[in-house]
TORKESE-718379 format. One record per residue (C-alpha): residue in three letters; x, y, z. Coordinates in steps of 0.25 Angstrom, whole numbers, plus 5000, padded with zeros to 4 digits. Example, Ala and Ser with C-alpha at 12.3 -4.5 7.8 and 13.67 -1.06 7.14 Angstrom:
BEGIN
ALA504949825031 SER505549965029 
END
This chain:
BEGIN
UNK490352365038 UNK489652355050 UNK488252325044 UNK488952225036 UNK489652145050 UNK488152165056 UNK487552095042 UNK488751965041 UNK488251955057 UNK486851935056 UNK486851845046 UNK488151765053 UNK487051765065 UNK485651755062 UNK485651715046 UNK486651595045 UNK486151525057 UNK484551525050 UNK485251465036 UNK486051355041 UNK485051315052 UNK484951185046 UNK486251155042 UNK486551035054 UNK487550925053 UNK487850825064 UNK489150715064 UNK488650575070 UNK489950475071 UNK489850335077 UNK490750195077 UNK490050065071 UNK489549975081 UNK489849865072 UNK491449905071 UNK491749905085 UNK492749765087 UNK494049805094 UNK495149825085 UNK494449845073 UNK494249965064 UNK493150065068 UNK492150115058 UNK491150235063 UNK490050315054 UNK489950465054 UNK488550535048 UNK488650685046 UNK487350755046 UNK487250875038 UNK486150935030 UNK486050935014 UNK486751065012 UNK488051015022 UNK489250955016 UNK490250855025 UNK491550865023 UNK492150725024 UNK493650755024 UNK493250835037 UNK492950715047 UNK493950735060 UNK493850645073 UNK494750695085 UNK495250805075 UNK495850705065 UNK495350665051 UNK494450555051 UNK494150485038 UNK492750435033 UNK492050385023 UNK490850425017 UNK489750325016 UNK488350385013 UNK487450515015 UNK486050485022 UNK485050535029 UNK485150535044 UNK484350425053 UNK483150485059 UNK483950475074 UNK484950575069 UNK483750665065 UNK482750645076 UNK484150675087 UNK484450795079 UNK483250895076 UNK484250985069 UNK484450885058 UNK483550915046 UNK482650815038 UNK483750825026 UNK484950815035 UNK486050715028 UNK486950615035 UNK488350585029 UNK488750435032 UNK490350415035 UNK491150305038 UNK492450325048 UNK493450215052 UNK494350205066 UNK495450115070 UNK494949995078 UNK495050015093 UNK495249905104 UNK493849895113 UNK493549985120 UNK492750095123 UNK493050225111 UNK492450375109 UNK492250405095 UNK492750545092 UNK491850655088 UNK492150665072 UNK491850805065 UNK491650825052 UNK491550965042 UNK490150985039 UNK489851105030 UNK491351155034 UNK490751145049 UNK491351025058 UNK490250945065 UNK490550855075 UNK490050705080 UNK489650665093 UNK490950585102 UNK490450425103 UNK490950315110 UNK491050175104 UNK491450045112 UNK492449935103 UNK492349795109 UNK493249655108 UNK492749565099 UNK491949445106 UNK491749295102 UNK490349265101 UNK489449135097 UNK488649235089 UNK489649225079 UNK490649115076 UNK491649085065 UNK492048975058 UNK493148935048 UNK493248805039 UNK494148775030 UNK493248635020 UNK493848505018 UNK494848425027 UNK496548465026 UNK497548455020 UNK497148515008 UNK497948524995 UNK498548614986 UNK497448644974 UNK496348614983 UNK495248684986 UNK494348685000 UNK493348785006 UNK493548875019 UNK492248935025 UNK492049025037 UNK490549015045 UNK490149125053 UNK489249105064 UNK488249205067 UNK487049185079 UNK486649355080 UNK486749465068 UNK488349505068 UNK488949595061 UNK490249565056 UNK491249675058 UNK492649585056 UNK492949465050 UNK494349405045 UNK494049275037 UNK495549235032 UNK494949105024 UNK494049165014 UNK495449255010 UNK495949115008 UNK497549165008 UNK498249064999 UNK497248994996 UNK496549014981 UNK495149054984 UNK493948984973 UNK492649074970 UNK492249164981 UNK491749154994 UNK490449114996 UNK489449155010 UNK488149065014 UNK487349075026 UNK486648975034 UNK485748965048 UNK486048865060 UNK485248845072 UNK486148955079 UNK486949025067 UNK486849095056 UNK488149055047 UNK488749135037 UNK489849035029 UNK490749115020 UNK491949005011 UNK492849015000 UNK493448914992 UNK494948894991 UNK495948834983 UNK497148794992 UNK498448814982 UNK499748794990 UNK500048695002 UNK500248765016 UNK499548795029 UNK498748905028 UNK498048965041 UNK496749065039 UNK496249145052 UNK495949135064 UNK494749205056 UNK493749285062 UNK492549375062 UNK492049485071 UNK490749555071 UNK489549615081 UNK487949565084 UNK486849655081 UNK485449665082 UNK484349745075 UNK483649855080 UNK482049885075 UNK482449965065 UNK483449865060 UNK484849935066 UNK485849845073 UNK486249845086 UNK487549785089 UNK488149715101 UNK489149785109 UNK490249635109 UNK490849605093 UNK490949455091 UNK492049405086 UNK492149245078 UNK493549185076 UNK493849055070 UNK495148985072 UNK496148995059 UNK496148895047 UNK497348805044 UNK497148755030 UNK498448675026 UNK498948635011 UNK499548505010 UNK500448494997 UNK500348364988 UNK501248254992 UNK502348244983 UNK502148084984 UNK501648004973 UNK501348134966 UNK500748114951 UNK501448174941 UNK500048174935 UNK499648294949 UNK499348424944 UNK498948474957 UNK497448424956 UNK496748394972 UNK495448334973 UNK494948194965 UNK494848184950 UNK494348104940 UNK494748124926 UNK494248074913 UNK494848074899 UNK494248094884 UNK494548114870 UNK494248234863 UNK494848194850 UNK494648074839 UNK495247954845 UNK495947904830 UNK496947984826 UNK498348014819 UNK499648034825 UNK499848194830 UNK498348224832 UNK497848284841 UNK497148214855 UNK496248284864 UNK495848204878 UNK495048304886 UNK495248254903 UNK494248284912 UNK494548284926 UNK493548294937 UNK493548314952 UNK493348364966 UNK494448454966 UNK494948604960 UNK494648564945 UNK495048714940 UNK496648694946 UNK496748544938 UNK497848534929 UNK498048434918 UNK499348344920 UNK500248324908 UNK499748204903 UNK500948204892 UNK501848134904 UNK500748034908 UNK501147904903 UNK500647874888 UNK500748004883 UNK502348044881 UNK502748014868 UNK501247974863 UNK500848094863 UNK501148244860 UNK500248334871 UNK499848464867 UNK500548584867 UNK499448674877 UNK499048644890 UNK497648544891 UNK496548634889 UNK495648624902 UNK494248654903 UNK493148644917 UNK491948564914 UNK491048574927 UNK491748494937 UNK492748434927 UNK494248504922 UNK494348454908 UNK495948444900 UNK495948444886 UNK497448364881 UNK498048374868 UNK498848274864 UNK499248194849 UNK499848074847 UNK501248024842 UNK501047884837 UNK500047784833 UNK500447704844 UNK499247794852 UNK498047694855 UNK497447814867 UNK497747924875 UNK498547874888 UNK497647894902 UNK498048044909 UNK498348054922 UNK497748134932 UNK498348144946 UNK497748214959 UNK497748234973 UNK496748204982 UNK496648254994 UNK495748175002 UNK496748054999 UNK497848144998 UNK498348054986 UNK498748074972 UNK497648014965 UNK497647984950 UNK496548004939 UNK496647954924 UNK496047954910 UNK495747844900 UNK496547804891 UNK495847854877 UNK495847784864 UNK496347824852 UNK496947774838 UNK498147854833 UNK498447844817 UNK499747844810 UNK499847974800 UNK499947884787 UNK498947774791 UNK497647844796 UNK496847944788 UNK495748034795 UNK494448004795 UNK493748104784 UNK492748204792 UNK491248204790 UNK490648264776 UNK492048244769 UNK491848184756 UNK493348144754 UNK493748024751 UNK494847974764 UNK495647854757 UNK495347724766 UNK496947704764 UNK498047784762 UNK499647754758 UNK500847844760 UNK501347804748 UNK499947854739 UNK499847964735 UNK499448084746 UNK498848174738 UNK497448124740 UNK497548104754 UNK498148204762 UNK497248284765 UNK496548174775 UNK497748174784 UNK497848294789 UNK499448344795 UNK500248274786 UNK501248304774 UNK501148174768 UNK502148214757 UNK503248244767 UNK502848114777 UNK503048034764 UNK504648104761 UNK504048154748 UNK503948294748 UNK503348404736 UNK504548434728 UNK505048574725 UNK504948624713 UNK505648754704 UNK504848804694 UNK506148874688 UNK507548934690 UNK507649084687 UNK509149144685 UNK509249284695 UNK509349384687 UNK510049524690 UNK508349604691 UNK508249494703 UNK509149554712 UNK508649714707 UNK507949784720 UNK506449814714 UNK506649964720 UNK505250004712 UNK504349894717 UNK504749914732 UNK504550064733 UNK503250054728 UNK502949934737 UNK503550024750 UNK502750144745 UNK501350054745 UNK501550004757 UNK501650134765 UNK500650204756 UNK499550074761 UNK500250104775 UNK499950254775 UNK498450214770 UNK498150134780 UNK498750214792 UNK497950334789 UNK496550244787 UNK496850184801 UNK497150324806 UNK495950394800 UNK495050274805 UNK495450324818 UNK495250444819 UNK493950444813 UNK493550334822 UNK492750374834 UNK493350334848 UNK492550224854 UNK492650154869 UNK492450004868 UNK491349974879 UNK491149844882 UNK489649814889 UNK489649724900 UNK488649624902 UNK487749554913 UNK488949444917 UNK489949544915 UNK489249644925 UNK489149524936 UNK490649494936 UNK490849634939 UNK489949614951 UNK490749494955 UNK491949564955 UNK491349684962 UNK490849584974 UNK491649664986 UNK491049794981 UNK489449774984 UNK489149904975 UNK489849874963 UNK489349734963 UNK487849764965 UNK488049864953 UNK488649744945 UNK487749634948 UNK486449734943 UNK487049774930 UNK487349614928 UNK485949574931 UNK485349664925 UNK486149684912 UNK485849534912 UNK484249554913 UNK484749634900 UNK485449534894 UNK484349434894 UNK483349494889 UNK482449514901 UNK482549654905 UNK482949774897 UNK483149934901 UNK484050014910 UNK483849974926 UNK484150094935 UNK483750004947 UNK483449854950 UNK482149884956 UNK481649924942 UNK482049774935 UNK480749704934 UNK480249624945 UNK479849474938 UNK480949394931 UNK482449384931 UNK482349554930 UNK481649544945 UNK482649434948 UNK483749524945 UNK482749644952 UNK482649574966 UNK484149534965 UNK484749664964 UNK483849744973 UNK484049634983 UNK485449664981 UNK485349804981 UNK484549814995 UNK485649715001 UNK486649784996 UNK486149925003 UNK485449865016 UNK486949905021 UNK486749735028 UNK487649625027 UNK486649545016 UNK487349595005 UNK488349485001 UNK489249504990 UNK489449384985 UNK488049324988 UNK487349434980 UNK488549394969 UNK488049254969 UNK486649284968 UNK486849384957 UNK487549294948 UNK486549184951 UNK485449284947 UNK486149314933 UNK486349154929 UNK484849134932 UNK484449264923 UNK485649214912 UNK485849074910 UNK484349044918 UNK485048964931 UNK485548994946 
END
């Protein structure tokens, strides 16, 4: 027994010491420089430096003996400074990457706990820091601006543009912003938002806008809005170095003010329609016709204004129309052609006393007058016959013969079939007669219940029922199951993308399967591509190569050059010019 104490304490000593020699692991913690504006929430990194064979416990982080939550970003290896200040690190030493967060704090001069974390089952510990949080400053290195296009009042249904500019003279990093117009809250917004940048003599400017549809009357007030952030510079080796002062841009709020239509002189002819219009009639149908045919008047309307929320006005109370006409039971059918809404109205006529379609009336509201303004069509020509006194003209290739005259009194027989719609015989009080064959006395075998003939009727019937059940029945169960799978296309896969815009992984995926599915598509490139860099490098296949490696290394550079919503727009101009050959 004693041996055997001697044995366990030799080893305890001399043994396990040798074995786990190279078993080091270190806990560096630290606030971003970038995140340090009063008030606002505080974000620090943590790396834990452990050798392959060490395992970190992530539910194990504590600062000042409380549970601290992280979350994990990446394993690494360690920079060269962490291994040059530690000779105790080995070449294959890892380094765990987690994010922590910390409420924000009022400026001011803060020690950033030591944080422990399990290693291995062992606690390691970081080293105590301090971090400096400092008041947000106005700056003429950065400088906001909010505009708000076109001159007030504005009207329901119309639609304008609000932009902000930001101002920038050194590298910033933006760290805060609150941009209330781009939310534009009860407003409809149209299309996304759209960034450009430009250079000035002293700035570089960054314009962000959006396009609105204003809906309901009211004042609405947007802001003050503004942006914080901090100037950096770049070291040699390319790491910023950022000043010690956060800048702060605010611009002053937005009052954007609804006006609702004057009840004054309103047309009954106003739908709602802002802007100035023209409009422009035309017939779709022959222009001689009988009583209760059918017309067709396509009207087209152009403007300046929002042509999508135009809606047709009943033109059956226009003057001309009531009792003339019978409208059509549907709403007009409404189609866009470029910069034109185009109606389709149906409509017959009740008499011959018809010589045209009466003019229709268009009524809008323009806001540069602020007026009612009136637009209207021709009147179209037409020639509307009685039912007994015109005949159709015969269509092309018939070889029947269409009498030049006709007469009620003659006989119909001949003719009907040229005038389509109408029972001559009963428009002419002379109906066919009825006629009885013969009268058959009932007999007592009428009223006799033909038991025999029914039950053998009954017993088919469920005998072909039975049949068929168990055929649809045996066809299923010999039928193997099968999952419907639908394959998704190039244009398919590019929606996707534009729907997956706030998530830059998910897009990037998206927008690769849709170029180079549609490489596939076209014909000009065929086989599996594991990576973009093995597409060729000549024709619309090294187009779509130098796209999506560019997009890749934009994505990963960790930089503010990857833009959602310019990537987006670049990929789908790619994919018309490979599809339909334009930009």
């Amino acid at each position: 027994m004693v041996a055997l104490r001697l044995l366990l304490l030799l080893l305890c000593t001399f043994v396990l010491p040798a074995y786990t020699e190279g078993a080091v692991s270190r806990v560096y913690a630290e606030i971003d420089a970038a995140r340090l504006s009063e008030h606002r929430r505080l974000e620090g990194t943590i790396n834990v430096l452990h050798s392959p064979e060490q395992k970190v416990d992530e539910s194990s982080f504590r600062m000042e003996k409380r549970p601290l939550t992280v979350e994990f970003v990446k394993i690494d290896k360690p920079p060269k400074e962490y291994l040059e200040a530690d000779p105790e690190l080995g070449g294959d030493t890892l380094m765990d990457v987690f994010r922590f967060q910390l409420p924000g704090k009022p400026k001011g001069l803060y020690i950033l706990p030591s944080i422990t974390v399990k290693v291995d089952g062992k606690r390691q510990r970081s080293i105590a820091s301090t971090y400096e949080v400092t008041e947000s400053q106005a700056s003429s290195a950065l400088e906001l601006e909010a505009i708000v296009d076109g001159e007030p009042p504005f009207y329901p249904g119309q639609r304008t543009t609000v932009r902000y500019r930001i101002f920038y003279n050194r590298s910033v990093e933006l760290t805060e912003e609150h941009l209330p117009l781009l939310e534009a809250e009860g407003f409809q917004k149209v299309g996304d938002k759209e960034i450009s940048d430009y250079q000035t003599d002293v700035y570089t400017v960054q314009e962000i806008t959006q396009e609105v549809r204003l809906d309901e009357p009211g004042v609405f007030t947007f802001g003050p809005s503004y942006i914080e952030g901090v100037a950096y510079d770049e070291d040699i080796l390319g790491k910023r170095v950022y000043d010690k002062h956060r800048m702060r841009a605010v611009a002053p709020a937005v009052h954007i003010a609804v006006s609702a239509f004057p009840d004054e002189e309103q047309p009954q002819a106003f739908t709602g329609a802002v802007g100035q219009y023209s409009m422009k009639g035309r017939l779709l149908t022959p222009s001689e016709i009988q009583i209760g045919d059918k017309i067709e008047v396509a009207v087209k309307i152009a403007g300046t204004g929002d042509l999508d929320s135009i809606v047709m006005p009943d033109v059956s109370c226009q003057p001309g129309f009531s009792g003339f006409f019978q409208m059509g039971e549907y709403p007009p059918f409404e189609q866009r052609d470029g910069v034109t809404r185009e109606f389709i109205i149906a409509m017959r006529p009740l008499s011959a006393h018809v010589t045209e379609v009466p003019r229709m009336e268009f009524a809008y509201f323009d806001p540069h007058g602020r007026q009612y303004r009136r637009v209207y069509t021709e009147p179209i020509a037409v020639a509307v016959h009685e039912l007994s006194s015109y005949t159709a003209e015969p269509r092309a290739g018939k070889e029947e013969e269409v009498p030049k005259k006709y007469s009620p009194v003659a006989d119909l027989e001949p003719h009907h079939q040229f005038i389509s719609g109408v029972d001559w015989r009963v428009w002419l009080g002379k109906p066919d007669d009825i006629k009885i064959e013969s009268v058959r006395p009932l007999v007592a075998a009428d009223l006799q219940r033909p038991r025999a003939d029914i039950y053998w009727l009954w017993m088919s019937l469920a005998a072909a029922f039975v049949l068929l059940l168990s055929q649809v029945i045996w066809r299923r169960l010999r039928a193997p199951s099968r999952s419907v799978v639908q394959a998704l296309g190039s244009e398919d896969y590019l929606n996707l993308a534009a729907q997956n815009r706030r998530d830059p992984a998910k897009m990037s995926q998206f927008l690769e399967k849709a170029l180079v599915l549609l490489l596939q598509e076209r014909g000009l490139f065929s086989g599996r591509v594991a990576s973009p860099e093995l597409l060729p490098v000549d024709g619309p296949a090294g187009e779509v190569r130098e796209f999506l490696c560019d997009m890749h290394n934009k994505r990963f550079s960790g930089g503010s050059d990857f833009v959602a919503k310019q990537v987006l727009s670049q990929a789908r101009t790619l994919y018309r010019h490979i599809r339909y050959g334009r930009g």
